[in-house]
N, C-alpha and C positions, 0 to 999 in steps of 0.2 A: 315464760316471760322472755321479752329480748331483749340483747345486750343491751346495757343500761345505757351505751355512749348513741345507741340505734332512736331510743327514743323522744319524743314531741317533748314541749314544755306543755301542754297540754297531757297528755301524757301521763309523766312523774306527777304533775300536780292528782290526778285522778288516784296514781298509786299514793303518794303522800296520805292524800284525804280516807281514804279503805285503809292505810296504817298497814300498809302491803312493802313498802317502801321506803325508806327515810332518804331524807338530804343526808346526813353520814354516809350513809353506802353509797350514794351516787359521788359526792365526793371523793370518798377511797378507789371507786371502780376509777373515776378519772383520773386519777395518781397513777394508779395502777397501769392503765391504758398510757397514758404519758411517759413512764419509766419505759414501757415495751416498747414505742415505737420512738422512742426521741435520740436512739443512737441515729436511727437510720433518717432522717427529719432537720432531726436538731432545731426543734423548733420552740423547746421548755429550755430555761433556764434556772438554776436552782442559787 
């Protein structure tokens, strides 16, 4: 699969529906992606 931040909302919605994927994981991947790159960014604020 690809990075989950690489994917359509068309996409997720496909992996949603097959139960291949949840909105949970796509949420935590985003956190995740957001704590990695927001030193250098600074563009999340908590």
């Amino acid at each position: 699969m690809s990075e989950i931040a690489d994917l359509s909302a068309a996409q997720l919605l496909s992996l949603y529906s097959d139960r291949q994927l949840s909105p949970v994981a796509v949420t935590k991947a985003a956190l995740e992606r957001i704590n990695t790159y927001n030193s250098s960014v600074n563009a999340y604020s908590i």
